[in-house]
N, C-alpha and C positions, 0 to 999 in steps of 0.2 A: 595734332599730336596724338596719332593713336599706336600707340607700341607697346605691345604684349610682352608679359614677363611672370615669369612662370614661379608658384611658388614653393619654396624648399621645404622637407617636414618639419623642417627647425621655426615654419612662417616665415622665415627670411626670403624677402625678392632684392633684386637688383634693378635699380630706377636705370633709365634710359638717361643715356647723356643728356639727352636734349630735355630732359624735364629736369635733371640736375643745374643744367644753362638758365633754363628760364625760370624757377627760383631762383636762384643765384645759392644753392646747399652743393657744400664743399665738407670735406673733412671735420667732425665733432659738430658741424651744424645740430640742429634740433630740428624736430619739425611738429605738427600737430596734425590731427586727421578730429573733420567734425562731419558730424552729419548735419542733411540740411531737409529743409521742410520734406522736401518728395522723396526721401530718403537715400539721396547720392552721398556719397562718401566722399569728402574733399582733404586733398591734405595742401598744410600750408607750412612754410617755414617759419620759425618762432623767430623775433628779432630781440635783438639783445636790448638788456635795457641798458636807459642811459645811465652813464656816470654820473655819480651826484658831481655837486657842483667843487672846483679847486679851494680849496681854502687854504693852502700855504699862501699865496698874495694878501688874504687876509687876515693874517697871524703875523707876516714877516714884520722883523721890527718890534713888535709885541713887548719883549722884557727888555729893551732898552737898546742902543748899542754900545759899546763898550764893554758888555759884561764875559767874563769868563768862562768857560763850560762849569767851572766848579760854582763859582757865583748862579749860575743857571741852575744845577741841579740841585744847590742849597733851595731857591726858591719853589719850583717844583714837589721837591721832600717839605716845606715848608719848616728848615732847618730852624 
């Protein structure tokens, strides 16, 4: 992968498809640029982090069933 790309006064370049490809960076991706020991410049795509964990399955059921919305937000407001 060696493809030149020229850069604008603005410092803005345009990455080559094929280095868009082989990150997998698409539209609002992120990316990071580090240097490394021998001073090459490397960039990498930033991955999202995880989603903390579901806890509606852990809650469901919680105030009872049968209760009311309004019996619900009494307890909530700690009517």
């Amino acid at each position: 992968m060696n493809a030149p790309t020229k850069v604008t006064e603005g410092g803005q370049v345009t990455l080559p498809q094929e280095v868009l490809d082989t990150l997998g960076i698409g539209p609002g991706s992120e990316v990071t640029f580090r240097r490394t020991a021998d001073g090459t410049v490397t960039m990498e795509r930033v991955r999202a982090k995880a989603l903390p964990p579901e806890r509606l399955p852990e809650l469901r059921g919680h105030a009872g069933p049968g209760l009311t919305t309004d019996e619900i937000m009494e307890m909530t407001r700690g009517d």
